[in-house]
MIPA-933301 format. One line per 5 residues: their letters; for each residue x, y, z of C-alpha. Coordinates in nm, 2 decimals, padded with zeros to 4 digits. Example, Ala and Ser with C-alpha at 12.3 -4.5 7.8 and 13.67 -1.06 7.14 Angstrom:
2
AS = 01.23 -00.45 00.78  01.37 -00.11 00.71
This chain:
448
XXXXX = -03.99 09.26 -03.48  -03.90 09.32 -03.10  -03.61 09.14 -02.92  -03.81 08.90 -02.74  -03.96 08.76 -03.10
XXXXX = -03.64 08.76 -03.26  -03.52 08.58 -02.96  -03.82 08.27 -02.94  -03.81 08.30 -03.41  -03.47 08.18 -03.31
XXXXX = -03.54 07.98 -03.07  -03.84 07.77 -03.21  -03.60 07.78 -03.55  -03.30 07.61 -03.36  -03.61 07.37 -03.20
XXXXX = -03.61 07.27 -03.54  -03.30 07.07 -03.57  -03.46 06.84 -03.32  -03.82 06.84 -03.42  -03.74 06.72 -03.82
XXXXX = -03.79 06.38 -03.80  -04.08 06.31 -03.56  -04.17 06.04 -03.71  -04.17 05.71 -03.56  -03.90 05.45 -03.64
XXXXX = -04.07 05.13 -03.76  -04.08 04.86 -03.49  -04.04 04.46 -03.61  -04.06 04.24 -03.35  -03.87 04.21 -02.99
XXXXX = -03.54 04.40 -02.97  -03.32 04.63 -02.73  -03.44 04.94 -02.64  -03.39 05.24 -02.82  -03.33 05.47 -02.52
XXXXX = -03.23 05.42 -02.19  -03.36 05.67 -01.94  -03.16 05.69 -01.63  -03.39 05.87 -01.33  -03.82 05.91 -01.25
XXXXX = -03.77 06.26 -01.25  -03.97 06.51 -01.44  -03.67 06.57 -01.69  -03.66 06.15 -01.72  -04.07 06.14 -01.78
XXXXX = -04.03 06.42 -02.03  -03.78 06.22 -02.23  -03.92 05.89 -02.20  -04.28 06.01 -02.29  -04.14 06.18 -02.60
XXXXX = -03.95 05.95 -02.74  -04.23 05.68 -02.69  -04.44 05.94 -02.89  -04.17 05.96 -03.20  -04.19 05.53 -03.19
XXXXX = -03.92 05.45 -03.01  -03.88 05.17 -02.73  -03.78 05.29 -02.39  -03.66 05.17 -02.08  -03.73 05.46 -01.81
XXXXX = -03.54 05.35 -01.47  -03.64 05.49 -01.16  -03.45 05.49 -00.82  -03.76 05.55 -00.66  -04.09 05.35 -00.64
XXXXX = -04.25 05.63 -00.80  -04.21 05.91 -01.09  -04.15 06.28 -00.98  -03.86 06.32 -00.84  -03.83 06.60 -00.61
XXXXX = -04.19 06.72 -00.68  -04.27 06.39 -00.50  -04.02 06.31 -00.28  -03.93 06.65 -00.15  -04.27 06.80 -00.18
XXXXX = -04.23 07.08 -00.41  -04.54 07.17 -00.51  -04.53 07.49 -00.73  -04.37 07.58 -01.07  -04.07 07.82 -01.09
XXXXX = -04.13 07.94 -01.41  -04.00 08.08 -01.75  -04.18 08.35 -01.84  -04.13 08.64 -02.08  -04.11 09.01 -01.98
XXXXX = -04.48 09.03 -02.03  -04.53 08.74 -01.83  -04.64 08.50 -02.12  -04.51 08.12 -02.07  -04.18 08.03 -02.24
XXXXX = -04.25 07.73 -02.21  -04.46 07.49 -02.45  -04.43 07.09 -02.54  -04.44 06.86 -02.26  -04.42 07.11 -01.99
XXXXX = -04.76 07.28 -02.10  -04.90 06.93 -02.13  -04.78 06.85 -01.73  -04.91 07.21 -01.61  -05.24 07.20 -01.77
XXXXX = -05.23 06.87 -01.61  -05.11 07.01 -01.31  -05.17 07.38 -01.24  -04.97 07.61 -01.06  -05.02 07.44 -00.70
XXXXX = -05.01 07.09 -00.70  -04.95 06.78 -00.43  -04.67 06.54 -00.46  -05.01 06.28 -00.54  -05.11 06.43 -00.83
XXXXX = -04.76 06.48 -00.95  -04.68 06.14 -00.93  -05.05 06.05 -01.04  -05.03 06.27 -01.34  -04.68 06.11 -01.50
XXXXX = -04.76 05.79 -01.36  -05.03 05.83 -01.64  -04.84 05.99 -01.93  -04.65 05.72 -01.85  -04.89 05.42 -01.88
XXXXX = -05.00 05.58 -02.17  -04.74 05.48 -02.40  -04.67 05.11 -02.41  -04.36 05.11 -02.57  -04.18 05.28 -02.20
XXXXX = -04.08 04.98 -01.98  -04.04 05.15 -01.63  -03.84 04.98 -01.39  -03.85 05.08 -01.01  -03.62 05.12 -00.72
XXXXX = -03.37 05.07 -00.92  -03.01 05.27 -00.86  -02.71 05.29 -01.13  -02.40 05.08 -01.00  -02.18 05.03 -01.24
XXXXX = -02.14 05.07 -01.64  -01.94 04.95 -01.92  -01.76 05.15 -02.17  -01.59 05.14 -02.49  -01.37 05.38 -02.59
XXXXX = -01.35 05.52 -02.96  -01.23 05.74 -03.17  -01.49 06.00 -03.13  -01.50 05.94 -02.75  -01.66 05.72 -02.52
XXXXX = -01.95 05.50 -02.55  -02.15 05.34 -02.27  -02.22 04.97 -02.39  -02.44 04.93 -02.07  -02.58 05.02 -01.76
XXXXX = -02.60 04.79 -01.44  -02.83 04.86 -01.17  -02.93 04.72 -00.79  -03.24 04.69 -00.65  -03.29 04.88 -00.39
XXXXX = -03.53 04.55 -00.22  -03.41 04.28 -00.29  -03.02 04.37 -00.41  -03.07 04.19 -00.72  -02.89 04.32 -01.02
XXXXX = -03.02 04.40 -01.39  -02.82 04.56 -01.68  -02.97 04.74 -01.96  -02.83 04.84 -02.27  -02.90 05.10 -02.54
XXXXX = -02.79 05.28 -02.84  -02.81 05.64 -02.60  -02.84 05.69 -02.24  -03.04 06.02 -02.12  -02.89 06.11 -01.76
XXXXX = -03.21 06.23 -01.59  -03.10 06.22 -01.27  -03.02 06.55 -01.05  -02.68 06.44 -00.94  -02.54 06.33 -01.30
XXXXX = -02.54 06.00 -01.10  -02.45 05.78 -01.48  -02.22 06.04 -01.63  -02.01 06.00 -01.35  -02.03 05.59 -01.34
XXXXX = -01.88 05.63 -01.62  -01.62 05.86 -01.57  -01.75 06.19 -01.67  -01.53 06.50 -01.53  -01.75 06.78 -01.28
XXXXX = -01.72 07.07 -01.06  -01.92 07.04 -00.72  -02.14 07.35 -00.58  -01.91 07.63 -00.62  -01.59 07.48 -00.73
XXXXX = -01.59 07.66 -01.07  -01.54 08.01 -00.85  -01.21 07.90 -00.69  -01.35 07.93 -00.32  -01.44 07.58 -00.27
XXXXX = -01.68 07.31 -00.30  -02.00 07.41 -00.10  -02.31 07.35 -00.25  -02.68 07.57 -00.24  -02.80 07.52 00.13
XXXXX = -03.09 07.25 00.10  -03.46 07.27 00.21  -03.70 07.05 00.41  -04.08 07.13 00.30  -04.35 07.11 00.56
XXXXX = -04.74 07.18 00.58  -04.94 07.40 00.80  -05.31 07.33 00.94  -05.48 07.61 01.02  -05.41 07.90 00.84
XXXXX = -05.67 08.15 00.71  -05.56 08.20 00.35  -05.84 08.46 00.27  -05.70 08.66 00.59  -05.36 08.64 00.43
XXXXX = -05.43 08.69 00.08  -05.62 08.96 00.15  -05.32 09.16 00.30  -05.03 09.14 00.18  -04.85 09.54 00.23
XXXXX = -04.53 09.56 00.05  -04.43 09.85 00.25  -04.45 09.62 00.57  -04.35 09.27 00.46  -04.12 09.35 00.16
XXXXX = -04.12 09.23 -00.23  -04.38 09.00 -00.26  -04.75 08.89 -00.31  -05.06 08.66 -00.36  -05.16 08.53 -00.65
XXXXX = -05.43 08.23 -00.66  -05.29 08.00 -00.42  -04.97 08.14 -00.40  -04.76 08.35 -00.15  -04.44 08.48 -00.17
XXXXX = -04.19 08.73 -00.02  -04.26 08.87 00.34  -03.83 08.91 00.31  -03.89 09.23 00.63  -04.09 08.94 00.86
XXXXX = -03.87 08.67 00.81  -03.51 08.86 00.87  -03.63 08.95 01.18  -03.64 08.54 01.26  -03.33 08.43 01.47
XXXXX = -03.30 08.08 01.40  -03.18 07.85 01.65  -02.92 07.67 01.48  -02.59 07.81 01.32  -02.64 07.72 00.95
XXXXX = -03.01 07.80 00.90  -03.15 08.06 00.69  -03.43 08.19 00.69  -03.46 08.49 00.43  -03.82 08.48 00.27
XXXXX = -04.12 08.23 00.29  -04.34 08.06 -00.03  -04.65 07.94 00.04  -04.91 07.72 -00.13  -05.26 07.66 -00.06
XXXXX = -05.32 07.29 -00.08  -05.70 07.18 -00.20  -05.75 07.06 00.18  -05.73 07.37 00.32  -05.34 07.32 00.39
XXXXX = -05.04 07.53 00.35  -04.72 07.45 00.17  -04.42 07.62 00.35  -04.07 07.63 00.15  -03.87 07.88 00.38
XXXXX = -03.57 07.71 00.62  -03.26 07.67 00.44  -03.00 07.45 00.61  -02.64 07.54 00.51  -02.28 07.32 00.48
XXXXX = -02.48 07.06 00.33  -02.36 06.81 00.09  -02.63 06.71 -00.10  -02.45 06.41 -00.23  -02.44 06.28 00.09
XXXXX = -02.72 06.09 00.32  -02.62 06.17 00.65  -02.60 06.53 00.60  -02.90 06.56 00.40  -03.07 06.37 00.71
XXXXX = -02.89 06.62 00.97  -03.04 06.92 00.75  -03.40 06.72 00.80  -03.32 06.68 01.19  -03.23 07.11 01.23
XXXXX = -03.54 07.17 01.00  -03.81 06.97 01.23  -03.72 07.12 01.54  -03.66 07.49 01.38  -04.00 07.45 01.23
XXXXX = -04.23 07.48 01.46  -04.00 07.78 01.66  -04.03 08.00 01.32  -04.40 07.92 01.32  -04.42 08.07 01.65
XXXXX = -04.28 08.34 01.54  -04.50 08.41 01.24  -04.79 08.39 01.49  -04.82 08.75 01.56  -04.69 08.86 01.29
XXXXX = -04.87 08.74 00.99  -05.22 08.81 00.93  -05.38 08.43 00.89  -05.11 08.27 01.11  -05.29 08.30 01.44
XXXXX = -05.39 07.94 01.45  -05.11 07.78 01.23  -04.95 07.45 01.32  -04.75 07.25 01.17  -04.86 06.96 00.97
XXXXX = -04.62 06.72 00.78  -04.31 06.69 00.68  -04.16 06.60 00.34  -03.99 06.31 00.29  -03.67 06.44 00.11
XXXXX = -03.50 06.74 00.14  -03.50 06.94 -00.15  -03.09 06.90 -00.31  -03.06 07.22 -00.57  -02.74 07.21 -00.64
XXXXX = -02.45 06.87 -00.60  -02.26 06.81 -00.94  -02.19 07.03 -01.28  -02.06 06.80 -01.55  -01.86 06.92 -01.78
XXXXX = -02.01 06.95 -02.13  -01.94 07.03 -02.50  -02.07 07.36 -02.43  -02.11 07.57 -02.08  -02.37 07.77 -01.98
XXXXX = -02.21 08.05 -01.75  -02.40 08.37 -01.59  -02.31 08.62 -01.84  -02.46 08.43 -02.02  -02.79 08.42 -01.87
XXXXX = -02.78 08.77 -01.79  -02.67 08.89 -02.09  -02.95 08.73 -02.24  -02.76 08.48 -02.46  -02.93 08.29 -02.73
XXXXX = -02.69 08.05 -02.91  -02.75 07.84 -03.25  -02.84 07.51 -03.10  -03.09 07.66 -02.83  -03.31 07.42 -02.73
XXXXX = -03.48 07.59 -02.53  -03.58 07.94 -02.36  -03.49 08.03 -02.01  -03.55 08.38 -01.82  -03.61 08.23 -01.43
XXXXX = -03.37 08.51 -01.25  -03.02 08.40 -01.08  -03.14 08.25 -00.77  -02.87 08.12 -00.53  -02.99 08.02 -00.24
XXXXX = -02.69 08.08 00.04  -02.38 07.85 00.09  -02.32 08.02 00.38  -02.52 08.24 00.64  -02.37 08.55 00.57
XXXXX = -02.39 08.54 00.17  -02.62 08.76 00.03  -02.82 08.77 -00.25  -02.51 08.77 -00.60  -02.78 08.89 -00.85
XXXXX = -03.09 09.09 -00.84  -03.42 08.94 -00.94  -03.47 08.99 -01.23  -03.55 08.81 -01.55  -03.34 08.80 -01.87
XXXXX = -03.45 08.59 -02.18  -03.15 08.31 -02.25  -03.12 07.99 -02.48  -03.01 07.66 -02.27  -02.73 07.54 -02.53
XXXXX = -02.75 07.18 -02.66  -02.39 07.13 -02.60  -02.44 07.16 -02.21  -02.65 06.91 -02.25  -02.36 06.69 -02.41
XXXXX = -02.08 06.59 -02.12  -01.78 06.63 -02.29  -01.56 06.32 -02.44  -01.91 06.08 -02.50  -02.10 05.97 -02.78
XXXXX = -02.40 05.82 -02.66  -02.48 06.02 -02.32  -02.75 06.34 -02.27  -02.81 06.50 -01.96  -03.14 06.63 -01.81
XXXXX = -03.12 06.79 -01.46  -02.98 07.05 -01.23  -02.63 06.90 -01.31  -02.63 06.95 -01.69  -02.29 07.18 -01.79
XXXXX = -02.34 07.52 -01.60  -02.15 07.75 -01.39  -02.23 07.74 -01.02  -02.40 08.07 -01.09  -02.57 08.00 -01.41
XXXXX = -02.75 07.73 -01.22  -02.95 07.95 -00.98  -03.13 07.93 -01.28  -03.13 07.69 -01.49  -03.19 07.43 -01.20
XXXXX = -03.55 07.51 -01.21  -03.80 07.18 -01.27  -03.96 07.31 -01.59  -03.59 07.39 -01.74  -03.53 07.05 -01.68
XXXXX = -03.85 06.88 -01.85  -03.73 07.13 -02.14  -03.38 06.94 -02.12  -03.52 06.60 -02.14  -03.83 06.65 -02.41
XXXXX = -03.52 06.76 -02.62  -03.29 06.49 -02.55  -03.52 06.25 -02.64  -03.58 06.44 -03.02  -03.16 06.45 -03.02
XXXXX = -03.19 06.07 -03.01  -03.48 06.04 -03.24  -03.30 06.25 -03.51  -02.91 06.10 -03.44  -03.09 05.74 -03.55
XXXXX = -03.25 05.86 -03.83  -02.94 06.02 -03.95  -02.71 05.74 -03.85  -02.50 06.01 -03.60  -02.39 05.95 -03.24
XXXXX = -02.58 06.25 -03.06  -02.23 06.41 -02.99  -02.18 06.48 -03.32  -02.52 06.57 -03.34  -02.40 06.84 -03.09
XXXXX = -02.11 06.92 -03.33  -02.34 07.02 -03.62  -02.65 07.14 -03.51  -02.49 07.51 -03.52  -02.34 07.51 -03.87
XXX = -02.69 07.37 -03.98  -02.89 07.60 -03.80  -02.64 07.88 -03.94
């Protein structure tokens, strides 16, 4: 047997611990939810979908008035995947379901079209909308602290609801309810000693008019860098875009990804804005202000000097800038980068990993920590677990990682992996009459 299937035996074996009792909990009559899904992200539309599946009753809040996250919001449109070193999929359960779904280029409509539907489809998920986490109530025991209940605002009207549930899945990117309720975290890079700044944020935009046969056709390593077309996707062209001399002080602009858009339009994820505290709205809405005006100046640029970009203008621009990186809670476990590099693989993996170590810069002069490459890892269900709670999961780019280890486990389909096995953690601590923290404590030793 080679490493890799020694690595996804144990993996799909540790899966197990989760996947046992998948069968659904009888239902009699009107009562509290089961789970309590905190964020419309992918990760909280993974979880909410798969618990409705295994019978539960769900309450899926969304701070939005839609379900995606930042494949809607910020306009991400393509997949940064997990794949193996032969380029298979790591990835299977939900995720496969959304990408078949989905494909590898996609528009923030049929995103939030697609788990608008898995949604509808399972009437035991009440979804609630526009609806942002204000406050919670806590109990504290002795195997830690439970949250009793969640109150919430409306984001319309400023009416207020509370919900309450046996366990909460934190879904949202910023660990918004672990830290309601008192949940300790690193921000950015604190971990490393130098400070607090976060991954420099991006604004998505579109381009009319580009000739994507002219550009697929001619991509020359030699003269744009590492890189490529593949379907309706573009990467790379590192050699073009270092040439670029943005004019503002804390834009990057280091390599460009593309995506051809079934209109004929072009995705363009390639101005990062540094100094950004993705926690905060103001900055987050100067890094939008830097990005439209630099925009249309790198398009210029790329005139002459991409084949296809002759006639390119630019379209639209996305609503929300793309945050990768705000809080790290601190969990039961820790995912670091030796870790991930190392290709770690612990007992209570829930789930494979191999996207490479990608930190986008905190500052303008950082370069790139890691090389690209892919190594095989296990996301730990103890990361998932913030540390000192009973009744609390996380599903996001802030689940219990190093500020390095999160260049790659912050990618979307990680997260969806995170949240379709939250929701079997809660499934299985009810049927066993466990908290999931000390779910967390013996999934190992069973596993083992």
């Amino acid at each position: 047997m080679n490493a890799l299937n020694r690595r996804a035996t144990v993996a799909l074996s540790t899966v197990a611990f989760l996947l046992a009792p998948y069968a659904a909990v009888a239902q009699t009559g009107p009562r509290r939810p089961d789970l309590l899904v905190v964020g419309g992200t992918p990760a909280g539309v993974a979880a909410a979908v798969t618990a409705a599946r295994a019978g539960e009753r769900v309450v899926l809040v969304s701070a939005n008035d839609d379900l995606g996250g930042t494949l809607t919001g910020a306009m991400m449109d393509q997949w940064d995947l997990n794949l193996a070193p032969n380029g298979d999929d790591l990835q299977h359960g939900i995720f496969a379901e959304i990408y078949a779904r989905l494909g590898d280029v996609f528009t923030p409509s049929g995103a939030e079209r697609t788990f608008a539907e898995m949604v509808g489809a399972q009437p035991s998920i009440a979804v609630r909308y526009d609806q942002t986490p204000v406050a919670v109530t806590t109990t504290e025991g002795p195997q830690g602290r439970t949250v009793d209940a969640v109150t919430f605002v409306d984001s319309r009207s400023g009416a207020t609801a509370t919900f309450d549930a046996p366990t909460i899945i934190d879904a949202t990117d910023d660990g918004d309810l672990a830290v309601l309720a008192g949940a300790r975290y690193d921000l950015g890079r604190q971990d490393s000693g130098i400070d607090e700044r976060m991954q420099a944020v991006t604004e998505m935009f579109t381009l009319d008019g580009v000739n994507w046969p002219e550009l697929a056709g001619s991509y020359d390593v030699a003269r744009f860098g590492p890189g490529g077309v593949v379907g309706r996707r573009a990467w790379g062209y590192s050699l073009v875009a270092r040439r670029y001399d943005p004019s503002f002080a804390d834009v990057v602009v280091r390599d460009l990804n593309l995506g051809l858009l079934p209109d004929g339009g072009v995705t363009v994820n390639a101005i990062d804005v540094c100094g950004i505290n993705g926690l905060d709205a103001r900055q987050r809405d100067d890094a939008k202000r830097q990005t439209e005006i630099e925009a249309p100046r790198l398009i210029e640029f790329l005139r002459s000097r991409l084949p296809g970009f002759a006639n390119a203008r630019v379209g639209i621009f996305a609503p929300d800038v793309y945050v990768r990186e705000t809080r790290h809670i601190e969990g039961v476990e820790r995912l670091t980068a030796s870790d991930v590099w190392d290709g770690r693989i612990p007992a209570d993996t829930i789930a494979l990993g191999s996207y490479p170590i990608d930190l986008h810069p905190v500052d303008t002069t950082d370069e790139p920590a890691y090389a690209s490459e892919r190594h095989v890892y296990g996301i730990p269900f103890g990361a998932l677990v913030p540390k000192g709670f009973t009744n609390v999961l996380l599903a996001s780019p802030a689940i219990s990682a190093s500020h390095l280890a999160s260049g790659s486990a912050r990618v979307i389909p990680t997260t969806i992996a995170e949240g379709e096995a939250d929701a079997l953690a809660c499934v299985r601590a009810a049927h066993q009459s466990l908290d999931v923290a000390q779910l967390a404590g013996r999934a190992g030793r069973a596993i083992l």
